[in-house]
N, C-alpha and C positions, 0 to 999 in steps of 0.2 A: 467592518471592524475598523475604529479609527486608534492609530496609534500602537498598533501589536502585528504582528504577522500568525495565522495559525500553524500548529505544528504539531508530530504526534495524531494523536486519534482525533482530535479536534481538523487535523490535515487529512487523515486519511481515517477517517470513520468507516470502521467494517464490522458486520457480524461477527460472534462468535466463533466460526465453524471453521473458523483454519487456525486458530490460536493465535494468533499476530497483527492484533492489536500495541501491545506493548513492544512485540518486536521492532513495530512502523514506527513506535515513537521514539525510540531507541536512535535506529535507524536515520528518522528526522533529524538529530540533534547533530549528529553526524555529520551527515551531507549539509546543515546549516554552516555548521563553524566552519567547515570545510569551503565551504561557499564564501562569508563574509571573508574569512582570512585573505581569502583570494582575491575577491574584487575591493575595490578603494569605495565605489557606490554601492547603496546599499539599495538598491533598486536593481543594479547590475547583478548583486549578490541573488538579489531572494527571485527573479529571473532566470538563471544559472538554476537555482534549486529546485523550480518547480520544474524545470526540462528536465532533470536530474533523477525527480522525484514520481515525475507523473504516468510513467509506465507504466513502473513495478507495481505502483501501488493502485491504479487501475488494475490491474490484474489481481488481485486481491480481492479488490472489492466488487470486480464482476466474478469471481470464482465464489467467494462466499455469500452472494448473491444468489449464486449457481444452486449453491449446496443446499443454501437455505428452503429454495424453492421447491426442490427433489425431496428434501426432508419432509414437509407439510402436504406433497403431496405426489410419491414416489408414482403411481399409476400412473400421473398426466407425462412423467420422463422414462420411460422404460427402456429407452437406451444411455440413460443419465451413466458415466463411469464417474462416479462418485472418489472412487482409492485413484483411478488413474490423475483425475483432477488435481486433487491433493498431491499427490505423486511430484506433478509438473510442477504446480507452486513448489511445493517445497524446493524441488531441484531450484528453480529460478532463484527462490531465494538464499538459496547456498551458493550464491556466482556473488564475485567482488561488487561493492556499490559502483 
């Protein structure tokens, strides 16, 4: 991508199955401005943000990854805890950015 930084769902592309798609990009814009405000380089900045950024939302996208797979094919996971999963994101994502 020349001349843009990705952000939101375009940054963290996730399945349906946790509802927080919108949340993440919410989320992004956030920890962006918070980011540029803070560093003078904007290289410094969006640096800052992916370390910021690259957790939470890995965990996301490997939990709805998770669900997804359980969904389409609940037999091959029979010890899949599907609510506890959800459970945990959710909580994680109820802790401050």
């Amino acid at each position: 991508m020349t001349g843009g930084f990705p952000t939101g769902v375009s940054w963290s592309a996730v399945t349906p199955h946790l509802g927080q798609g919108a949340a993440q990009a919410i989320e992004d814009g956030v920890v962006l401005a918070e980011c540029l405000a803070a560093y003078g380089d904007h290289e410094e900045a969006f640096t800052a943000y992916s370390e910021r950024r690259y957790e939470r939302c890995k965990l996301i996208v490997e939990s709805s990854v998770a669900i997804g797979e359980y969904e389409m094919d609940p037999a091959s996971h029979p010890d899949f805890d599907h609510a506890g999963l959800t459970q945990r994101v959710l909580e994680t994502m109820a802790q401050p950015l």
